[in-house]
C-alpha positions in Angstrom: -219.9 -125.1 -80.7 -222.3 -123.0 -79.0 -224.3 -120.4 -81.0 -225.6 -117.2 -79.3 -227.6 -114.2 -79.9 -229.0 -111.1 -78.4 -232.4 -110.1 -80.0 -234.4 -106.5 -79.5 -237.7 -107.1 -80.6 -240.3 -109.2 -81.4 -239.4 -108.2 -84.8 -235.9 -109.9 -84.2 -237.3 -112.9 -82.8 -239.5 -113.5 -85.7 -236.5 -113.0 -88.3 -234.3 -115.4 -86.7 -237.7 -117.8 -86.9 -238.0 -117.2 -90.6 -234.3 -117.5 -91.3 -233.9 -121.0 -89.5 -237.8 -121.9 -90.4 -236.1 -121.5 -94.2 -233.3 -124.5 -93.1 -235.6 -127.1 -91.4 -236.3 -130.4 -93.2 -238.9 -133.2 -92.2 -237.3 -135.1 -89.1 -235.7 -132.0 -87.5 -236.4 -131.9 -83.8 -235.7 -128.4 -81.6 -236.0 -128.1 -77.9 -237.3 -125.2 -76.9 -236.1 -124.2 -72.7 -236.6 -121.2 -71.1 -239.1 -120.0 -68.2 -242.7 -118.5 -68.3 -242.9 -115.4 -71.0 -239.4 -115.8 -72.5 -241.0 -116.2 -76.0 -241.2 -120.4 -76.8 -244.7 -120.4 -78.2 -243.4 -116.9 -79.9 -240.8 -118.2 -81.8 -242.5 -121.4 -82.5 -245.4 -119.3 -84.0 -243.0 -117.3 -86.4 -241.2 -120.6 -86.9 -244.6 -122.1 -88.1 -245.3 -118.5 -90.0 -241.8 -119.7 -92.0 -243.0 -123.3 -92.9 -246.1 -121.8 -94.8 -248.2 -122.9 -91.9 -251.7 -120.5 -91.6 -253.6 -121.5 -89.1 -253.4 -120.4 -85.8 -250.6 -121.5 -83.7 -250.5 -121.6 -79.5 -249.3 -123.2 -77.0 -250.3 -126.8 -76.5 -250.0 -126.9 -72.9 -252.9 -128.7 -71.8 -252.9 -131.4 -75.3 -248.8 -131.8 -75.0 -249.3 -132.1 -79.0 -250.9 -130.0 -81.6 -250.0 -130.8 -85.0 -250.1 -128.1 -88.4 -249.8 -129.0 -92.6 -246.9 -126.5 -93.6 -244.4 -126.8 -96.6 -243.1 -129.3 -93.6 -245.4 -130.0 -91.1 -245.1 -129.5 -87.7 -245.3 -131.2 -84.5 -245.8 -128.8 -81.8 -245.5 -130.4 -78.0 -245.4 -128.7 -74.9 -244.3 -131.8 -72.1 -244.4 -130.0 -69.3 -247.3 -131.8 -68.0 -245.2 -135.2 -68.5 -243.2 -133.8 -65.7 -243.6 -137.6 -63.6 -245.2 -140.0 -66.5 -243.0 -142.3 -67.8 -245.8 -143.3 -70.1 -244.5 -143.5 -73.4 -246.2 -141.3 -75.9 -244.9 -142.8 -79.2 -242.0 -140.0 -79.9 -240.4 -142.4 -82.2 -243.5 -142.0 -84.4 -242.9 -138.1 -84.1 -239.4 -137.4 -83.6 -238.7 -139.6 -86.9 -241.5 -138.8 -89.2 -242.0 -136.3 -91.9 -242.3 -133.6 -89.8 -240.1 -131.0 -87.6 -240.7 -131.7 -84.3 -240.2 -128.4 -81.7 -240.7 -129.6 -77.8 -241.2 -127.0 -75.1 -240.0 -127.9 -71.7 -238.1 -130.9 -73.1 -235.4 -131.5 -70.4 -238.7 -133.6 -68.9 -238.4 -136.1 -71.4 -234.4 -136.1 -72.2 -233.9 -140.0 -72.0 -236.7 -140.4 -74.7 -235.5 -137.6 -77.1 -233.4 -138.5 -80.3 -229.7 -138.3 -79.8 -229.4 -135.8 -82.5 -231.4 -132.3 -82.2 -231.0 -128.7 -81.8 -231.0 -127.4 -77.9 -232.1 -123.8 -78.2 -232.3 -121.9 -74.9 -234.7 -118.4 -74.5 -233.5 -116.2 -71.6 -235.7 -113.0 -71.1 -233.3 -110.0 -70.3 -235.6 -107.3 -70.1 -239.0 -106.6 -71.8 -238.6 -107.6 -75.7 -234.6 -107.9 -75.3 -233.7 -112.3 -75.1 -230.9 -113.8 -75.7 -231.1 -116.6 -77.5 -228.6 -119.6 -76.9 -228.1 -122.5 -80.1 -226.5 -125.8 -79.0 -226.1 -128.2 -82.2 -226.3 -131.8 -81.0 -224.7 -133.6 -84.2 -223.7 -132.9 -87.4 -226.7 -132.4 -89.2 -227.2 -129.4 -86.3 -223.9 -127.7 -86.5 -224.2 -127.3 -90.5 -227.8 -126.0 -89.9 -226.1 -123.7 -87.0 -222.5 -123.0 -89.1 -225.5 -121.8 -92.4 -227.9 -119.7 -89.7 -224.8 -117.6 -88.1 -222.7 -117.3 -90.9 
């Protein structure tokens, strides 16, 4: 099942963050898609704000990885500069480790991501208005999903 919703405000974006922040255990991975400005490193920031993390959080674009201590910690990558490596960066290590993963741009590295995650797409309508698209890959996904849209 596919999961959407249509957010307002910044305000919006960062209660949805909160709300599915509150549901995410260590080993949870989320791919974040959407183009330039639709509000990835946003939501990952109020994500972050929800798992108790403090520090500053941006986008990782030129270190593809920036890690952050939280109630669970966080992995943060941004692989759009792994556009034509097929080096392998040890996602095993990340993906399957104590901490939620969230991957910007991660249709670049679908082969190596773990067959179960949650695909969340950003689409900017118009200024602060997104809609926000929730595709549950497994079971673990579609409760977390089934619990966040009920």
């Amino acid at each position: 099942m596919i999961y959407e919703q249509i957010i307002n405000s910044e305000q919006e974006t960062e209660k949805l963050a909160y709300q599915l922040a509150d549901k995410l255990e260590p080993s949870d991975v989320l791919t974040l898609e959407g183009d330039l400005g639709a509000g990835k490193t946003t939501f990952t920031k109020s994500i972050a704000k929800g798992l108790g993390i403090t520090r500053t959080v941006n986008s990782p674009t030129f270190t593809i990885l920036k890690q952050y201590e939280g109630r669970v910690p966080l992995n943060h990558l941004d692989v759009y500069r792994l556009a034509d490596s097929d080096e392998d960066l040890g996602w095993d290590e990340l993906f399957y480790g104590d901490a939620v993963s969230i991957i910007e741009w991660a249709h670049l590295i679908k082969e190596d991501l773990p067959p179960e995650r949650l695909a969340i797409q950003i689409q900017r309508l118009e200024d602060d208005k997104r809609k926000f698209t929730f595709t549950p890959i497994g079971q673990r996904y579609e409760r977390l999903c089934e619990e966040l849209f009920e």
